[in-house]
C-alpha positions as CSV (number, residue, x, y, z in Angstrom):
1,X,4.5,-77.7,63.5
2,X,7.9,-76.7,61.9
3,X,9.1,-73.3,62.1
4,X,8.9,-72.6,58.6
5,X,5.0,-73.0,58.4
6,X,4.7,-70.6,61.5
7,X,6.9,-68.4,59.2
8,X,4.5,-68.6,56.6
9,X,1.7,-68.4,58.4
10,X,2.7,-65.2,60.1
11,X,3.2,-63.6,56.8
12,X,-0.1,-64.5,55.4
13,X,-1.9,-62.7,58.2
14,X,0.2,-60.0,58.0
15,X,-0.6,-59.2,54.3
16,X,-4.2,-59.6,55.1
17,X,-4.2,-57.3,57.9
18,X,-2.5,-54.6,55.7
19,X,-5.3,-55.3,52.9
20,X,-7.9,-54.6,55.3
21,X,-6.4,-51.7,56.9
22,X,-5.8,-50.3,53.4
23,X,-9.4,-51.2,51.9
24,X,-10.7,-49.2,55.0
25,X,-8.3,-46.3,54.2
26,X,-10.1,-46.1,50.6
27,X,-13.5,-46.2,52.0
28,X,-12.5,-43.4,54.3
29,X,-11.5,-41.2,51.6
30,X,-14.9,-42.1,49.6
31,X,-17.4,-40.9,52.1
32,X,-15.2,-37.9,53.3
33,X,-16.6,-34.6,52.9
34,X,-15.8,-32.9,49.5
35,X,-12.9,-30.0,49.8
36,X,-14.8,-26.6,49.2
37,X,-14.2,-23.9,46.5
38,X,-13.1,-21.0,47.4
39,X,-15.4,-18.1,46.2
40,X,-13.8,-16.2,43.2
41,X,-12.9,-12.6,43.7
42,X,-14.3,-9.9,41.6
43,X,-11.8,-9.2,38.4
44,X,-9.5,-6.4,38.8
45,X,-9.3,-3.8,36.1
46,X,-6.7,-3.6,33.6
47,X,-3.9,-0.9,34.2
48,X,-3.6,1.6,31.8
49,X,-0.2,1.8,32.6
50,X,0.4,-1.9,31.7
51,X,3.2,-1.9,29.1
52,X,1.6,-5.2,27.3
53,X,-2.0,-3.6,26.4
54,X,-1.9,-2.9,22.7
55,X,-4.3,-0.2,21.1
56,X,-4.7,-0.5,17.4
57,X,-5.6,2.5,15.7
58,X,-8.9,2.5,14.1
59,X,-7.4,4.4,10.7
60,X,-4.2,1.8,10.3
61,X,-5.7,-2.0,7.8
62,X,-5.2,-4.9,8.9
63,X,-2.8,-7.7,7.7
64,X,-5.8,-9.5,6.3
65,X,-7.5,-6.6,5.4
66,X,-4.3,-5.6,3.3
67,X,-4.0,-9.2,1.9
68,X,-7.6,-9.5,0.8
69,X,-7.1,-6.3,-0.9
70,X,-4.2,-7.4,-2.4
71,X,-5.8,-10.8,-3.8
72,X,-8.9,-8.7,-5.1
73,X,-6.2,-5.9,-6.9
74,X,-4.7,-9.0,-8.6
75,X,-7.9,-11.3,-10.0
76,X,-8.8,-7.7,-11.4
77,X,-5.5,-6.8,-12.6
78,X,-5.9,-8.3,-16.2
79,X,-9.4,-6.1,-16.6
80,X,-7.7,-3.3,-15.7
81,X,-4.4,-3.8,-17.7
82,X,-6.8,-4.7,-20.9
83,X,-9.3,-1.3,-20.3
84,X,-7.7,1.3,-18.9
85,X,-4.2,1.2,-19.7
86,X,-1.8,1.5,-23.5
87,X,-1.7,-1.8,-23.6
88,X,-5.0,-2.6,-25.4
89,X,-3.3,0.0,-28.3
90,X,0.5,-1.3,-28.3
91,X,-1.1,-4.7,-28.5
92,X,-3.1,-4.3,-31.6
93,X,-0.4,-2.6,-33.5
94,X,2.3,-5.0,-33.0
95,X,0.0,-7.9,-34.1
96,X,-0.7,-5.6,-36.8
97,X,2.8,-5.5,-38.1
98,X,3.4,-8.7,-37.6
99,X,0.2,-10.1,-39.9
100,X,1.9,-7.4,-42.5
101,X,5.4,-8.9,-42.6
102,X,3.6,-12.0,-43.3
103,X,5.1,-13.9,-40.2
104,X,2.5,-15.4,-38.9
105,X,4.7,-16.9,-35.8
106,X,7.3,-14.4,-35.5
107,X,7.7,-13.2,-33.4
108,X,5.5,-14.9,-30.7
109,X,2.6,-13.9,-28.9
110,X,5.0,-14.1,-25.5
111,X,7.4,-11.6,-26.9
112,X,4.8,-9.4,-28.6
113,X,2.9,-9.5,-25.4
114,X,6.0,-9.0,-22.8
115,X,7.1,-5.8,-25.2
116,X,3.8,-4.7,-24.9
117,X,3.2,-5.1,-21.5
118,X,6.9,-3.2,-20.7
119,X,5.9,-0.4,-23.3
120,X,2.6,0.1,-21.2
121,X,4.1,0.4,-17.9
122,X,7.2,2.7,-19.7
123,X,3.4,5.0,-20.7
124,X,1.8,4.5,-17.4
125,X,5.0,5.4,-15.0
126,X,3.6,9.1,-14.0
127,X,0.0,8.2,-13.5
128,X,0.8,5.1,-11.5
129,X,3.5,7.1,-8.9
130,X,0.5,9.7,-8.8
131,X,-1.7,7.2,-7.6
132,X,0.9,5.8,-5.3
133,X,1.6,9.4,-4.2
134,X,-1.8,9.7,-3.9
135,X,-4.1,6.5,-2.8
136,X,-2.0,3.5,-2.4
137,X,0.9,5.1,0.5
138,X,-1.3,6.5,2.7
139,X,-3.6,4.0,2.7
140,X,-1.1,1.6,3.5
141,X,0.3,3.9,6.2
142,X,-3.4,4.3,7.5
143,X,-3.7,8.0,6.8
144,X,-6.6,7.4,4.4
145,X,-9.1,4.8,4.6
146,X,-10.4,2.4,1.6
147,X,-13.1,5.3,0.2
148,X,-10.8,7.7,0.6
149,X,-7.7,5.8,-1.4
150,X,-10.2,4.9,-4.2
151,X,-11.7,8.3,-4.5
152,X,-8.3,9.9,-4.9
153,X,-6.8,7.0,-6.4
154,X,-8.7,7.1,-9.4
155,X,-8.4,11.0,-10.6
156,X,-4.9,10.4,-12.3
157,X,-6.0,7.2,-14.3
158,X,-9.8,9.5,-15.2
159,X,-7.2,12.1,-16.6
160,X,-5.2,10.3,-18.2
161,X,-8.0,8.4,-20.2
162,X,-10.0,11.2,-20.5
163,X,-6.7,12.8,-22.4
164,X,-6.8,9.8,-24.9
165,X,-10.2,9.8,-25.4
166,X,-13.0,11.5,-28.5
167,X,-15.7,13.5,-27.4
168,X,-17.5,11.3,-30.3
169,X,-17.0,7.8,-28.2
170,X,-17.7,10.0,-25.1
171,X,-20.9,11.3,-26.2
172,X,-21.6,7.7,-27.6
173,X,-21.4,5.8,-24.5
174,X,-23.2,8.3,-22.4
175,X,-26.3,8.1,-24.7
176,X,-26.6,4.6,-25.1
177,X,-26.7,4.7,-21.0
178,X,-29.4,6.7,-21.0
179,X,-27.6,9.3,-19.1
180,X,-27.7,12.7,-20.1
181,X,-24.5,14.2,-21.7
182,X,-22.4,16.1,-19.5
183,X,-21.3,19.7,-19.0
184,X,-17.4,18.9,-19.7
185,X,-15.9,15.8,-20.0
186,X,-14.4,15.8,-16.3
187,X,-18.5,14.9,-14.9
188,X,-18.2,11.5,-17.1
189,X,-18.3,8.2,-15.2
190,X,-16.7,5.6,-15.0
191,X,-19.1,2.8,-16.8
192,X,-19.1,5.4,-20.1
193,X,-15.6,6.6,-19.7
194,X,-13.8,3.1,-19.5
195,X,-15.5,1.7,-22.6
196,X,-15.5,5.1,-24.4
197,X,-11.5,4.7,-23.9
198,X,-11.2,1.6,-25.2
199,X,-13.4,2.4,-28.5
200,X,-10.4,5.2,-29.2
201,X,-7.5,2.9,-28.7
202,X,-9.0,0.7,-30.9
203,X,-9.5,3.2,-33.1
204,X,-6.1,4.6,-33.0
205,X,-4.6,1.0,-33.4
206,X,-6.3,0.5,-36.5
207,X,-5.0,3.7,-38.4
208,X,-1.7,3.1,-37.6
209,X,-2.2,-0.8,-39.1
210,X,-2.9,0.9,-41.9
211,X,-0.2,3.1,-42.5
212,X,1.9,0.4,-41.8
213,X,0.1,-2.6,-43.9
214,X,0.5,-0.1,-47.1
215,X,4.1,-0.2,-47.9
216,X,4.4,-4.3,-47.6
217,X,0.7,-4.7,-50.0
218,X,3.0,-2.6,-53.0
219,X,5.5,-5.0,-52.0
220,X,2.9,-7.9,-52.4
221,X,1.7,-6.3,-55.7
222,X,5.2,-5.6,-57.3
223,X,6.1,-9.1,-56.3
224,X,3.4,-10.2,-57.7
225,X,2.8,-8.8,-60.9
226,X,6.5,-9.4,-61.7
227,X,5.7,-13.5,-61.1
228,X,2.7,-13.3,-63.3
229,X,4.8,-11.7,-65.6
230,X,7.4,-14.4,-66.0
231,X,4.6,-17.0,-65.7
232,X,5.8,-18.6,-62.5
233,X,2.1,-19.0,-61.5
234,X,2.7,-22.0,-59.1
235,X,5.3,-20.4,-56.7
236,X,3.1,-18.5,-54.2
237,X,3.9,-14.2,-54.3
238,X,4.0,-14.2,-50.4
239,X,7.2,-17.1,-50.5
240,X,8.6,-14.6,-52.5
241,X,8.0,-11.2,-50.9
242,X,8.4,-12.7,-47.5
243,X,12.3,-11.8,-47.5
244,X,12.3,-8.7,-49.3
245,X,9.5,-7.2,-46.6
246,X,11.9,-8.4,-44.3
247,X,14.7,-6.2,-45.5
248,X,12.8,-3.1,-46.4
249,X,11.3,-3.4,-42.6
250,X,15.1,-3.7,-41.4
251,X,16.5,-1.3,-43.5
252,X,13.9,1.8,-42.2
253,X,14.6,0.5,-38.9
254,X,10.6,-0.3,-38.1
255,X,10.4,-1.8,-34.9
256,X,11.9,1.8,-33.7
257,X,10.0,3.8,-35.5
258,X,6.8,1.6,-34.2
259,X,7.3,1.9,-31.0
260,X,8.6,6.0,-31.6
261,X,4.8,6.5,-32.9
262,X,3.4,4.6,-30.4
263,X,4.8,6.6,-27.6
264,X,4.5,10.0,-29.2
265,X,0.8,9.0,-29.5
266,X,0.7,9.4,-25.6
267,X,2.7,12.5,-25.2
């Protein structure tokens, strides 16, 4: 036998001995006993001196809370901006004037609507900072809770449509509620007050259309008459009286004196 195959031979049974002694090592470890658990202790109290415990305050909203408010305040924005502000008023009148120029596109609903918008908030300015004086800062700061914020919140925009508001549309919505009519207009809800409001703005809106649709109809009719006069009966009047309406509204200075009457409606 060479000495190689002895070599060989040698390692062969070496490499199976190691198998088996490992194989053996495994099974060892199988049947062995499991490691016990240790028995947990009871729980030890939290410190009140521990530095990372955080109380909240009970009075002080939430991030969500203040977000979800926030989302609700602005899906019922628009209602509020249409019911109980000057912009329903401002609105009317300035379409008003425009349907009595005859411009039927100018100027457009965006700018008519942003002047508007501004105009209400220039009207609104001391009844919203009294409702931020009031409601919306120390709710924020947790001082008052949500009742609370509403409850006070809501006296400075009752006053100041109350202010604009008949005793005729007053009386109106609180019958056709059922309700009984009130000792002084300060006990009138909400649900009469609101559209009671609204009825008066409109109201007010209208008379002011008038006043200013009368000066551009003699306009119309001078413009008018003088065409039938000549006998240009094909050329339409409002062709005609389109740019002198336009100068006599420039020359008196009329988007000024507009917006003058509208404010000193609200004074």
């Amino acid at each position: 036998m060479s000495v190689s195959r002895v070599v060989r031979i040698l390692l062969v049974v070496a490499l199976g001995a190691a198998l088996v002694l490992w194989g053996a090592g495994l099974a060892e470890a199988a049947v062995s006993a499991p490691t016990p658990v240790p028995t947990p202790s009871a729980p030890i109290p939290p410190s009140t001196a521990d530095p990372s415990i955080v109380v909240s305050v009970p009075g002080q909203p939430s991030r969500v809370v203040q977000l979800i408010v926030l989302v609700t305040v602005m899906g019922v924005a628009p209602a509020l901006l249409l019911l109980c502000t000057a912009f329903t008023k401002i609105v009317v009148v300035l379409s008003l004037t425009r349907s009595a120029i005859g411009t039927q596109s100018v100027p457009p609903n965006q700018v008519l609507v942003g002047l508007a918008l501004f105009l209400s908030l220039f009207v609104m300015g001391p009844t919203v900072d009294a409702m931020q004086e009031k409601a919306i800062g120390p709710y924020m700061s947790g001082a008052k809770t949500a009742s609370q914020a509403y409850t006070d919140g809501v006296v400075p925009l009752r006053e100041f449509m109350l202010s604009h508001t008949r005793d005729q549309e007053l009386a109106l919505m609180t019958k056709a509620g059922g309700e009984e009519l009130p000792k002084t207009r300060a006990d009138v809800g909400l649900r009469a007050l609101v559209p009671a409001f609204v009825i008066s703005e409109l109201r007010g809106a209208f008379i002011i259309g008038f006043v200013i649709f009368i000066p551009f109809l003699v306009v119309d009719l001078v413009v008018s008459a003088i065409l039938m006069s000549l006998g240009m009966v094909m050329l339409p009047p409002a062709l005609v009286s389109l740019p002198f309406k336009l100068l006599l509204f420039v020359l008196v200075d009329g988007w000024t004196l507009i917006v003058t009457t509208l404010l000193a409606t609200y004074r």
